[in-house]
N, C-alpha and C positions, 0 to 999 in steps of 0.2 A: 778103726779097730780091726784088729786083723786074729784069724783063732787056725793053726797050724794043725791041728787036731779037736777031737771033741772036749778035748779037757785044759788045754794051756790057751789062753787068750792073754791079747796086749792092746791097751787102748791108750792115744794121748790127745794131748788139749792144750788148753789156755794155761799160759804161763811157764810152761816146760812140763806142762805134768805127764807122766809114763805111771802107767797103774798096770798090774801085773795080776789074771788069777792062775790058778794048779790048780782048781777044781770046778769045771764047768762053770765059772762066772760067778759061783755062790760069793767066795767072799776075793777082797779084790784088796793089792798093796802095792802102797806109792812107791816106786824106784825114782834116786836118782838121776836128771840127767845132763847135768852139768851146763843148761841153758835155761833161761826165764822165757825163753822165745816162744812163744804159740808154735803150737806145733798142730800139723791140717794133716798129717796120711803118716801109716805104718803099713808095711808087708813082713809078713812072717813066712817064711817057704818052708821055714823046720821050727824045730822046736827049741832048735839053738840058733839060727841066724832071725833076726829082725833089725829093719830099715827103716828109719822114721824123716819124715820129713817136713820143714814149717818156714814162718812167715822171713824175710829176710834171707832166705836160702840157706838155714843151717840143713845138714846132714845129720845124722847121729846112727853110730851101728851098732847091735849087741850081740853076742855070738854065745850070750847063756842064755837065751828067752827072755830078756829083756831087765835082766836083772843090775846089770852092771852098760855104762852107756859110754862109746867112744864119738868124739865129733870127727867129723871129717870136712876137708878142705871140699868143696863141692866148683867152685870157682862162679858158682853162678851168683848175680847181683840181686836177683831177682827173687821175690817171692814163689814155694815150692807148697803147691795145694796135693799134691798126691804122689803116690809110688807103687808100683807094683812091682813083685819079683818073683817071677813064673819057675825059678830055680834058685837054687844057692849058688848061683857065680852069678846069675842075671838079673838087672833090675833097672826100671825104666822111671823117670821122676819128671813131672810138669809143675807147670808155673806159670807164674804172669810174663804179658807180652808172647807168650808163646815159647814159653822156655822147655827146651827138652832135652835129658842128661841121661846117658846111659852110661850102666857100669857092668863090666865084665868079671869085676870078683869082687861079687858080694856086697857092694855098697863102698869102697875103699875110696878107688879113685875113679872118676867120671867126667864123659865125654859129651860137648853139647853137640846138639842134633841141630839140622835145618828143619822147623816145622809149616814153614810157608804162611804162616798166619801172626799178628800182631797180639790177637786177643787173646787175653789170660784161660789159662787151663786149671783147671783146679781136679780133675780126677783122670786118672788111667786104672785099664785093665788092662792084663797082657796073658795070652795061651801061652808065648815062649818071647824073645827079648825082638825077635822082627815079628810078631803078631801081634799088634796092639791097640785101643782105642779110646781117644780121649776125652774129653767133653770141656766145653767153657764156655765163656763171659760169648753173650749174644749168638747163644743157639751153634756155638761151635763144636761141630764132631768132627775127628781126625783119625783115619783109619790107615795102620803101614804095612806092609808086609815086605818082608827084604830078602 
């Protein structure tokens, strides 16, 4: 779940689902998003760009708060457990085996990283797109700065 302000929040889940509120969480609506695919992390940096991301490596990006969903080519094979996007042009995305994608506008198109580790990552936070820290499978923390 990811909340860009005190009042627009975006959450997803199992089976593609992207639920949507405008009013501090009170009441909440299913968007579109053109995949059945579980979906494991969203980042929202505004309250028009949101980045989601899920099992099998899909992408999916929204640039109205989550209301309308584009997929994107991620090129990654790999299951994608988190994303974070410290800005709207930056955004950082983990995986299994140690998968890690950065993208420089916005969620569009994405580059993989070396992350030195085999084990699955299932979350990141990031201050800005080279500050970041990850977490996974058997106690693994990954910390960058670049």
């Amino acid at each position: 779940m990811s909340c860009p302000n005190d009042i627009a929040c975006v959450a997803v889940g199992g089976g593609g689902t992207i639920l949507t509120s405008a009013d501090s969480g009170v009441t909440w609506t299913n968007q579109a998003s053109g995949t059945g695919t579980n979906l494991s992390g969203v980042s929202c940096p505004s309250v028009s760009l949101c980045v989601a991301v899920g099992f099998g490596g899909p992408i999916l990006t929204s640039e109205d708060g989550g209301g309308t969903w584009t997929i994107q080519t991620s090129g990654a094979g790999n299951s994608l457990g988190g994303v974070s996007c410290p800005s709207v042009r930056s955004c950082v995305a983990v995986g299994g085996a140690g998968a890690i994608l950065t993208s420089a506008d916005g969620g569009i198109n994405w580059t993989s990283q070396i992350s030195g580790t085999g084990n699955g990552l299932g979350g990141v936070s990031c201050l800005s797109i080279s500050a970041c820290v990850a977490v996974g499978q058997g106690g693994t923390i990954l910390q960058w700065r670049g």
